[in-house]
NUDRENSE-437463 format. One line per 10 residues: number of its first residue (from 1); for each residue x, y, z of C-alpha. Coordinates in nm, 2 decimals. Example, Ala and Ser with C-alpha at 12.3 -4.5 7.8 and 13.67 -1.06 7.14 Angstrom:
REM NUDRENSE-437463
1) 1.23/-0.45/0.78; 1.37/-0.11/0.71
This chain:
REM NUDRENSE-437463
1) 8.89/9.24/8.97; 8.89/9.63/8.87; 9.01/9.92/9.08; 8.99/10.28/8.95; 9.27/10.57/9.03; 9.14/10.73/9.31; 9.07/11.10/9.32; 9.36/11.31/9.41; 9.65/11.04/9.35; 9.88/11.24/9.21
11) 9.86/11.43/9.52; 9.90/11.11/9.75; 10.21/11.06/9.52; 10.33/11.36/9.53; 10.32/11.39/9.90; 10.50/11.03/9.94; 10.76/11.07/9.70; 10.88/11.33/9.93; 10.87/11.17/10.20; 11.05/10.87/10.05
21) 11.40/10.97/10.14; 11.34/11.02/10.54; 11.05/10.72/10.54; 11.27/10.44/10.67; 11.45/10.71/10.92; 11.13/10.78/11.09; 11.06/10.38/11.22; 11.44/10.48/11.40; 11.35/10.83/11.56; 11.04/10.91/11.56
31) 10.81/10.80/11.89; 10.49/10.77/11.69; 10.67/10.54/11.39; 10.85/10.35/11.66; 10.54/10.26/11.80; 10.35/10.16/11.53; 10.60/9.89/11.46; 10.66/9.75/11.85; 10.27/9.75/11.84; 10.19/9.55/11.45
41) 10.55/9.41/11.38; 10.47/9.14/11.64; 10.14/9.09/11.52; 10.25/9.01/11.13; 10.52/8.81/11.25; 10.31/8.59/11.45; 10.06/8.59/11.16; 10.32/8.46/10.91; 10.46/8.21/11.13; 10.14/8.00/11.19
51) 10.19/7.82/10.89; 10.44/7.74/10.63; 10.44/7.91/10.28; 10.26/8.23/10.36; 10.23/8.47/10.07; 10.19/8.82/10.16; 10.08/9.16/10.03; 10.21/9.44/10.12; 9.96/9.72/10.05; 10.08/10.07/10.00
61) 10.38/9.93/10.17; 10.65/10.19/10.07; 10.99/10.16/10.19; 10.89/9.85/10.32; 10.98/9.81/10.66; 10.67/9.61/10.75; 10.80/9.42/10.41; 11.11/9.32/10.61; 10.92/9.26/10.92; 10.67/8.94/10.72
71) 10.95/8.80/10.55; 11.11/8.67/10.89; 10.87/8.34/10.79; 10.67/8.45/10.50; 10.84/8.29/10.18; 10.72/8.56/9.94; 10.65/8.91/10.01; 10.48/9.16/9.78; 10.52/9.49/9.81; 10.35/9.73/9.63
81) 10.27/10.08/9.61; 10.21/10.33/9.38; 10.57/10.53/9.46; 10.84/10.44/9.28; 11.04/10.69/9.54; 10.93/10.49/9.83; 10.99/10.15/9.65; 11.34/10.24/9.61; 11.41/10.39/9.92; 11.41/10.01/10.05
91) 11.73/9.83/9.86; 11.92/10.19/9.95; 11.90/10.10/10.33; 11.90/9.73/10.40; 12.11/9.75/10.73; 11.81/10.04/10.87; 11.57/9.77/10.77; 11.73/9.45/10.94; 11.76/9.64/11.26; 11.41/9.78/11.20
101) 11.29/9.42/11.15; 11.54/9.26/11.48; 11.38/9.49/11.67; 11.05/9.35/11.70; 11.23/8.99/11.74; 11.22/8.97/11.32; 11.51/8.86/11.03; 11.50/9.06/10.73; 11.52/8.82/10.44; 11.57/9.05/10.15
111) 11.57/8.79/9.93; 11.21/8.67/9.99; 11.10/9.07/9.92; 10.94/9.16/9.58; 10.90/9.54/9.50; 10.62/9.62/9.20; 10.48/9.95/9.11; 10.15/9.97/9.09; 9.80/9.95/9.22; 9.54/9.66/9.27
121) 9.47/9.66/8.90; 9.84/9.51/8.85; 9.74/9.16/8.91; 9.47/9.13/8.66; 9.22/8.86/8.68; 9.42/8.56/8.78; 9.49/8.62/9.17; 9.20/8.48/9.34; 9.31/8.35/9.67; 9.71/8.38/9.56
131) 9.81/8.56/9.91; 9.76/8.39/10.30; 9.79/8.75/10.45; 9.74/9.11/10.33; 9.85/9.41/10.48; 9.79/9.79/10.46; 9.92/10.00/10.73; 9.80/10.36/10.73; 9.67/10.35/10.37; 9.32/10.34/10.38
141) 9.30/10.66/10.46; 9.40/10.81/10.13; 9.18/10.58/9.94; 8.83/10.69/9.82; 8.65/10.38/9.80; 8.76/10.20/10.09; 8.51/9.89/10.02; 8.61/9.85/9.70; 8.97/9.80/9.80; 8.88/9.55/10.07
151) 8.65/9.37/9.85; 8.93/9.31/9.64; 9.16/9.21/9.92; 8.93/8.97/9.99; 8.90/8.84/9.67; 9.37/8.79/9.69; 9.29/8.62/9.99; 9.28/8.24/10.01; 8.99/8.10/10.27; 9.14/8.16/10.61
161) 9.35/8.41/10.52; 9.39/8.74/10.69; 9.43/9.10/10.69; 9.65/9.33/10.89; 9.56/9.70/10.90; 9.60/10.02/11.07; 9.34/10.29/11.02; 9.28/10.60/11.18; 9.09/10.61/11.55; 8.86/10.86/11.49
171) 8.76/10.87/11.83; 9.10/10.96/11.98; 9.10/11.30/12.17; 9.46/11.33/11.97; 9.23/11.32/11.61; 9.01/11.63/11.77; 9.37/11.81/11.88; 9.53/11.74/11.55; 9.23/11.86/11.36; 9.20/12.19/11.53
181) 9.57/12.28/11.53; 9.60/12.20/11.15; 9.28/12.44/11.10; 9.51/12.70/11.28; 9.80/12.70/11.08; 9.61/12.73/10.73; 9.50/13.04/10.89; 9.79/13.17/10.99; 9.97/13.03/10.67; 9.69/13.25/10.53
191) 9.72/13.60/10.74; 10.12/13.56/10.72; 10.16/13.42/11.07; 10.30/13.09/11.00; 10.55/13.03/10.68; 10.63/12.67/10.68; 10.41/12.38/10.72; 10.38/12.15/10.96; 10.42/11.78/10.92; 10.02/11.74/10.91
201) 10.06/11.79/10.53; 9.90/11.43/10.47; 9.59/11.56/10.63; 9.49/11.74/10.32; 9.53/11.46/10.08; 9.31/11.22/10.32; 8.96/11.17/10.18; 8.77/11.03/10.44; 8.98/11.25/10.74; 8.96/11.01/11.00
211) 8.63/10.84/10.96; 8.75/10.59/10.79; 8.47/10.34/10.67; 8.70/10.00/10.76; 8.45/9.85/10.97; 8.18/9.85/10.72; 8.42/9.74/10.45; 8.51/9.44/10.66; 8.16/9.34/10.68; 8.08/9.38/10.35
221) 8.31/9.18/10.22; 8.27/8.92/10.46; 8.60/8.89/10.65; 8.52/8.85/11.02; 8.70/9.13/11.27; 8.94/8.90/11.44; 9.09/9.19/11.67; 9.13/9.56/11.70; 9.35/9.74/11.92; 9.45/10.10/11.98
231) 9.79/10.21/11.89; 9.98/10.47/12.07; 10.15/10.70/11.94; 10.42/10.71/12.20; 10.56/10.45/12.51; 10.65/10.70/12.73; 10.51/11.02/12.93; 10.15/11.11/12.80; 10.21/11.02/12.47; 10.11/10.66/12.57
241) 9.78/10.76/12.68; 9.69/10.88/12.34; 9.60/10.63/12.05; 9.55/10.79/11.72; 9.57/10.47/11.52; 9.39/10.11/11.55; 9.53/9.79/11.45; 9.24/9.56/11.29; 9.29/9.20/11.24; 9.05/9.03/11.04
251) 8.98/8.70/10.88; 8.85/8.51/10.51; 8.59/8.25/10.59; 8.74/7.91/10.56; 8.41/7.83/10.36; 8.13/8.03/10.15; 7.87/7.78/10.28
């Protein structure tokens, strides 16, 4: 299994390590964040409970509040990212991350959570079909070859397993909005009209935008697209009529015959 450093990492880094110290506040204030974990934290619970032993990978998973969420059943979570800020945001807040995790009807079991910096290329050749579920929420997005990274996803993955991921819906009138607006302020950042960015800082260190390729990945690598559902990125007012996001479910082939 090989994975190269994609272009503009150090960017992606730079931008997370940042973030790090406020990450794990967000999931508590924030109506998008909050969200995003009443819509998936369900799903990965329910996908860790079906059976005993379940291994998971936690892509890109930061300050690892979805961590927290898979190791209500999972006996062994892996969480791993590339930001050593974001990895150690997590053992700094472990009450923020239990109620974070009771909140979507989970137990945080720190013990059963396993930080590693690093990428794909940390576990070598020797973890064929070592995980039962994989997730990546909101991280394919700042990857340049997403079929490469699903390809090897696949390859962690034991027969049967599955993957959990959010990715970008491109087709959301919020993506047009949020597109045009950040256009906007680098013009007015540019003629002196507006002095301080925005919060759509990530947008500039996103390769694809929002056209992520995920569904051809998928198929490539032969998983099977189990579910996909829009996520809001509010539950109240209009905000709940807009879904920026999509949760994909998808699912290894029991058998290569």
């Amino acid at each position: 299994m090989s994975l190269d450093m994609p272009r503009g990492a150090h960017s992606v880094d730079q931008y997370f390590d940042k973030e790090a110290a406020i990450w794990i506040r967000r999931y508590a204030e924030e109506p998008a964040f909050q969200t995003r974990l009443a819509t998936i934290g369900p799903v990965v619970i329910r996908a860790t409970r079906e059976s005993e032993g379940t291994r998971v990978l936690d892509f890109g998973g930061g300050a690892g509040v979805f961590s927290a969420v898979a190791s209500t059943h999972a006996t062994m979570v892996l969480t791993l990212d590339r930001s050593r800020e974001m990895l150690r945001a997590a053992p700094k807040h472990p009450e923020e991350l239990s109620r974070l995790a009771v909140s979507v009807g989970g137990d945080y079991r720190p013990d059963r959570v396993h930080r590693v910096a690093g990428d794909l290329a940390t576990f070598g050749d020797h973890a064929k079909g070592v995980f039962d579920l994989v997730m990546s929420i909101s991280v394919l997005e700042y990857i340049d070859d997403v079929p490469a990274i699903i390809r090897n996803f696949a390859w962690l993955l034991r027969p049967g397993g599955r993957m959990i991921l959010q990715v970008p819906n491109r087709r959301s009138p919020y993506r047009y909005i949020r597109v045009a607006l950040s256009r906007a302020e680098r013009i007015g950042r540019v003629v002196g009209l507006v002095r301080q960015q925005s919060d759509g800082g990530y947008m500039a260190v996103r390769p694809h935008g929002d056209r992520v390729p995920w569904r051809f990945a998928l198929t490539a690598a032969g998983m099977s697209i189990v579910d996909v559902e829009r996520v809001a990125i509010g539950s109240k007012g209009p905000f709940r009529w807009f879904h920026p996001n999509l949760l994909v479910v998808a699912m290894k082939p029991t058998s290569t015959n």
